[in-house]
N, C-alpha and C positions, 0 to 999 in steps of 0.2 A: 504494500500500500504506500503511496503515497507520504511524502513528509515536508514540515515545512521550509522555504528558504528561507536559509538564515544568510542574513548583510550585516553586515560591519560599516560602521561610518567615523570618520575621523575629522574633527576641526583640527587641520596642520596649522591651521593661521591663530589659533587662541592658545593661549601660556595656561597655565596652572590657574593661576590666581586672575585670568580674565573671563568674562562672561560668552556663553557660545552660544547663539540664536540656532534652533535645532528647527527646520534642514539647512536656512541658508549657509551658515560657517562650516556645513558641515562636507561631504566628500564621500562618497561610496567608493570602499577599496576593495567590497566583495564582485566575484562578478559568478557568472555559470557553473557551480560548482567548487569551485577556490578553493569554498570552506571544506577543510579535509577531517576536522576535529572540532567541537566545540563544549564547554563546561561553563554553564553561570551557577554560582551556590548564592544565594543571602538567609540571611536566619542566626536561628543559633537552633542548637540540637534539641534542646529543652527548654521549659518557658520559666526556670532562674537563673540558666547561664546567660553572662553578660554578652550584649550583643558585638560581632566584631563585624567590619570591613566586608563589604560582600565583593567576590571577586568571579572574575572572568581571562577564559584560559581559551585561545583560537589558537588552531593550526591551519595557517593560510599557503595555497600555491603562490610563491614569489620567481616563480620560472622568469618572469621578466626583470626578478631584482629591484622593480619601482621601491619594497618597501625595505631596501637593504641600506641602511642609515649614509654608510659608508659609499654609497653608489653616487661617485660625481658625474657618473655621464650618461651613456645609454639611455640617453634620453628621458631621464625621471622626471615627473611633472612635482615632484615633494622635494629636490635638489633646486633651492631660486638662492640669488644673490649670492652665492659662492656658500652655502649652510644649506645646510638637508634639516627639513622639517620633519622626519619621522624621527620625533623625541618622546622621551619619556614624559610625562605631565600634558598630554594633547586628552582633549575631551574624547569620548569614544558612548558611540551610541549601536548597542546589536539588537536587532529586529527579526520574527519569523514572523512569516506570513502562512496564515492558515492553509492548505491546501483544500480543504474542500469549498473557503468562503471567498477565499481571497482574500481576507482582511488582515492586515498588517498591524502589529502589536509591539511597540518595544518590552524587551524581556532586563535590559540592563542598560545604564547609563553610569556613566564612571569617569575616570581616566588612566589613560596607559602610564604602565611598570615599566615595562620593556620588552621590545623588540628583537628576540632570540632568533639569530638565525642558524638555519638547518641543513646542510649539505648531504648527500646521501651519494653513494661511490659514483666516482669518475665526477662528482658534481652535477648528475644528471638530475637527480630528484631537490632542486631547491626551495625551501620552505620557511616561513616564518612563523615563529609562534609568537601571539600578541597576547601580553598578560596583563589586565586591568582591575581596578579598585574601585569601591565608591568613593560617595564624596565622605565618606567619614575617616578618610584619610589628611581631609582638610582641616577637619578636629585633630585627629591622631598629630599633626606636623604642629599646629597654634598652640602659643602660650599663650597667659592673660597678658592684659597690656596695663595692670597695675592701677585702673581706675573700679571705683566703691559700685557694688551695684546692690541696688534698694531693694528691701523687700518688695516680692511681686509673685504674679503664678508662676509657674514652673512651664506655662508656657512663652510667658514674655521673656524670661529667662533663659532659655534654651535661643530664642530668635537671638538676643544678646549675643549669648556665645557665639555663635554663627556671624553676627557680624565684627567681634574681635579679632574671628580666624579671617575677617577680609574677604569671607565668601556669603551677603547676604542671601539669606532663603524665605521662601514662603513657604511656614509650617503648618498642612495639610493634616485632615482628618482627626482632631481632635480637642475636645476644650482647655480650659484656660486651666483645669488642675489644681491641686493644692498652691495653699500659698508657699514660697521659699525665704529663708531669711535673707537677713542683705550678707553680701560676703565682696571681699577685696581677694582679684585673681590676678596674684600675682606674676611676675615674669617669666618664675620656675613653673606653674600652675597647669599640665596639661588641660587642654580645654575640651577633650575626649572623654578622659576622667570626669571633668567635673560635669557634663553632660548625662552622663551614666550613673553618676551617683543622685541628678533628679529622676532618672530612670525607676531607681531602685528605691528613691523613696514612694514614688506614684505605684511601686508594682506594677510596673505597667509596660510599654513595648516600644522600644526607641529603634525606630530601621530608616532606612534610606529605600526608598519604594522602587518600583521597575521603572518609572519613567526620568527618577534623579531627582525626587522630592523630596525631602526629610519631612517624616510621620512620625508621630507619635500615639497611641493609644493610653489612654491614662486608667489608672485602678477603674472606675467607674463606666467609661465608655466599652471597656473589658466586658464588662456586664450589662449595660445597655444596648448591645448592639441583639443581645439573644432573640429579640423578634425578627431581625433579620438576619435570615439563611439564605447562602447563594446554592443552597443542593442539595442534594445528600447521592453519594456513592453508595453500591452496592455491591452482594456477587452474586444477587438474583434477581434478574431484570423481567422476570417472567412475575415475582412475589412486586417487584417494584419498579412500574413500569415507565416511570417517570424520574427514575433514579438514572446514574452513568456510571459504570464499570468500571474497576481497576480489577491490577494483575495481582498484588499482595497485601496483604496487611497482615502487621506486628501486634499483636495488643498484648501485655502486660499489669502484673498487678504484682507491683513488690515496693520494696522500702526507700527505694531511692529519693523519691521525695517525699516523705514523713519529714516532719516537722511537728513540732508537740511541743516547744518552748520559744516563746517567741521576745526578744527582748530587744530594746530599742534607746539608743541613747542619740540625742537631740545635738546639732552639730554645734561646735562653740559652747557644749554645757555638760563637761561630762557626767555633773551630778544630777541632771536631769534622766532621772532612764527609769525604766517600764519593762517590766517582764508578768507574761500573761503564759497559761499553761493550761495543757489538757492530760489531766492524771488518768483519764482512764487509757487514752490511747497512751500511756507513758507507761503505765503497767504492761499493757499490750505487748511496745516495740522497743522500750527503755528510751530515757529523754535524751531527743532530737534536739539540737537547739540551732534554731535560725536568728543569727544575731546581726544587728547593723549599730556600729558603735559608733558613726557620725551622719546620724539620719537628716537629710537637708528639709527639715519641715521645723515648723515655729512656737510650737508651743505640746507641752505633755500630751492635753487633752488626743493631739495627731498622731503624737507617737507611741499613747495607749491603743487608738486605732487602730495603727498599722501594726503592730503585734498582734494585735486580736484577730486581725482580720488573715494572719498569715499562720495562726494556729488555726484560725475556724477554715482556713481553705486547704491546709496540707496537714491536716491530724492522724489522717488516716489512709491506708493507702485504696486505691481504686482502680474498676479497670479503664487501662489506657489506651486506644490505639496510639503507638509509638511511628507504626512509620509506615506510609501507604504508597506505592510503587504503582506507575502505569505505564504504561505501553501503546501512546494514542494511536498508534500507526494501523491495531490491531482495531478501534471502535473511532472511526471518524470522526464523531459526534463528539469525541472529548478535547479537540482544539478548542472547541469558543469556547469550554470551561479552563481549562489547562493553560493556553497562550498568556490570557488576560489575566490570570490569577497572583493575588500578592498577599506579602506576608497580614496577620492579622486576620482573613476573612474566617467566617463562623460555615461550616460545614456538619452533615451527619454522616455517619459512618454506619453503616448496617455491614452483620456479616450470621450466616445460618452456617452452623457448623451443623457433621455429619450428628454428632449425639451433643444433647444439650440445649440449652434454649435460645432466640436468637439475641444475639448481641447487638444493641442500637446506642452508639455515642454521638454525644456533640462535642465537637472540636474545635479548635483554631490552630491557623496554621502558622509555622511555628519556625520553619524554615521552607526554601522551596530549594529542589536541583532540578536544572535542564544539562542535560547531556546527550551528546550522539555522535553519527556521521552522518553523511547522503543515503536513505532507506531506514535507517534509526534512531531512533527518539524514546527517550526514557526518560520521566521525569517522578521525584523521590520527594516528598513530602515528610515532612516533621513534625510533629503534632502536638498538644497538652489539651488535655479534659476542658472544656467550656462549661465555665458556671453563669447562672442568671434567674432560672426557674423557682430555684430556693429561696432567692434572696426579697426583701421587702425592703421598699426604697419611699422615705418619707417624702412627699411630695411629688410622686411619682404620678402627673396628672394625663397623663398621652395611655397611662394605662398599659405600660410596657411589661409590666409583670401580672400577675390575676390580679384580677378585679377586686375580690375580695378572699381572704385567709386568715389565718390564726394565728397571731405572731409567736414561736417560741415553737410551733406546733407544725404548723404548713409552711412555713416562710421561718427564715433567720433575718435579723435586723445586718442590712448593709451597714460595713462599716466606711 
């Protein structure tokens, strides 16, 4: 069956730290086949590891040499003014286009690592491999520039950073978040780190999206999104007819994230700190503790919260689907879910085992992989349980959770 083209695109003409209008600055260096290799990963494997760098790894036909840095002559249109533009820090934008619709999706936006190139005997097979990062690379390089910033949410605050690092963004798909204290980001001050530790106060999900936006999901919108579902997969299309197929799925139910002590110390106060516990699941699994000893929120009342709320959500373990694997080459219909798809959406998971009763989770997803060649595509999902149906949310008037419940009974009070 059919699979999609994947292109490659490069602003030669934009630096690092310049802005790149996507498509004019940009350059198509895929052509018919080129691509001989390709891997985008973003994510993290689990929903408490810290999120890293999502990256992208091409093996491109360079038989003409155009993308060999080194190449003054032969005619490159990337070699102007006596310098060759195929550098490391050019924006990079890869796109596949569906085969059965046509419709073209970018999968990753970044910037180039480097341009490895690949000789193969007699020098007949020459190749380049093009390796790229997001923009949280732009974080990972910035330091702070030593000026006070005020208390504010934790989303005006993250835009901050961002434009410390010299790369302003518009931060997508999420509200304004807990408040943060004021803090001075020094010169030593990674601005990566300090991004990630409002991450980790909010619980919540800090990525760089497929088309090169910084998102963010906060604690709350975690849990208000659960009315809206983009699906649910299956591996019985016959039991669920409006369901879309994969090839695998992992599901599990172990200890790895239990949690049953949760403690919390408020950044700037070490004597301010909060520890909340669940003894019976401690009797169970023996005490877990999930500790944050410079939590970037303002006041106890938060940081009694956010311990409460990180024993009431991992006290116990459950089951998981871990990791869902597909093969869209095999069920057509699963590009326009699979191309478009990015980290954060809420999916169901069904699966009917031979003995036993059927399995039905809600998920979010957690990481995504695309990998393949010409004829191959396989794309690898990373998952954590999606909570929302449990929880009772004060002021909750759109009616995103039941109507009405029990509280302590039908419903847990959101923390």
């Amino acid at each position: 069956m059919a699979t999609p083209v994947v292109d490659v695109w490069v602003a030669f003409g934009k630096g690092f730290n310049e802005s790149a209008a996507y498509p004019a600055d940009f350059t198509k260096i895929s052509t018919a086949n080129n691509v001989r290799q390709f891997r985008v990963k973003r994510g993290r494997g689990h929903q408490l590891d810290t999120i890293q760098a999502g990256t992208a790894s091409l093996v491109l036909d360079n038989a003409n040499g155009y993308l060999d840095p080194s190449n003054t002559g032969s005619g490159s249109p990337y070699y102007t003014g006596g310098a060759t533009n195929v550098k490391p820090g050019r924006h990079v934008v890869i796109e596949a286009t569906d085969p059965e619709t046509s419709t073209t999706y970018k999968i990753f936006r970044g910037f180039a690592e480097s341009w490895e190139q690949k000789y193969g005997r007699d020098g007949v097979d020459q190749l380049v491999v093009l390796k790229a990062v997001d923009a949280f690379k732009v974080l990972a390089r910035a330091l702070g520039d030593g000026g006070v910033e005020a208390e504010t949410t934790s989303r005006a605050r993250v835009k901050n950073l961002w434009s410390q690092a010299g790369y302003p963004q518009v931060v997508v798909g999420w509200t304004d978040g807990k408040t943060v204290p004021a803090r001075t980001y020094e010169e030593s001050d990674n601005l990566l780190l300090a991004a990630q530790a409002i991450d980790k106060a909010e619980v919540g999900f800090f990525f760089v999206d497929r088309s090169g936006l910084f998102s963010f999901l906060t604690r709350e919108s975690r849990v208000t999104q659960f009315g809206t579902k983009e699906g649910t997969f299956s591996d019985d299309l016959t039991a669920d007819p409006t369901a879309f197929p994969y090839h695998s799925v992992d599901f599990s139910r172990d200890d790895d994230e239990v949690f049953n002590r949760g403690t919390a110390t408020l950044y700037n106060s070490a004597t301010t700190a909060t520890t909340q516990n669940d003894t019976t699941s401690q009797t169970d699994y023996g005490i877990r503790t999930y500790d944050e000893p410079e939590l970037m929120l303002t006041s106890g009342s938060e940081a009694t919260s956010w311990a409460a709320y990180a024993v009431d959500r991992f006290a116990n373990p459950e089951d998981r689907a871990r990791v869902l694997t597909f093969y869209p080459q095999d069920h057509p219909a699963l590009w326009a879910k699979i191309l478009p798809m990015d980290l954060g959406e809420l999916w169901v998971v069904k699966r009917r085992p031979k003995a036993g009763n059927t399995i039905e989770v809600n998920v979010l997803t957690e990481q995504i992989i695309h990998e393949g060649r010409p004829g191959i595509w396989r794309t690898e999902l990373a998952l954590s349980s999606a909570v929302g149906g449990s929880y009772w949310v004060l002021d909750d008037g759109a009616g995103t959770y039941a109507a009405s419940s029990t509280l302590g009974s039908t419903t847990k009070l959101f923390y």
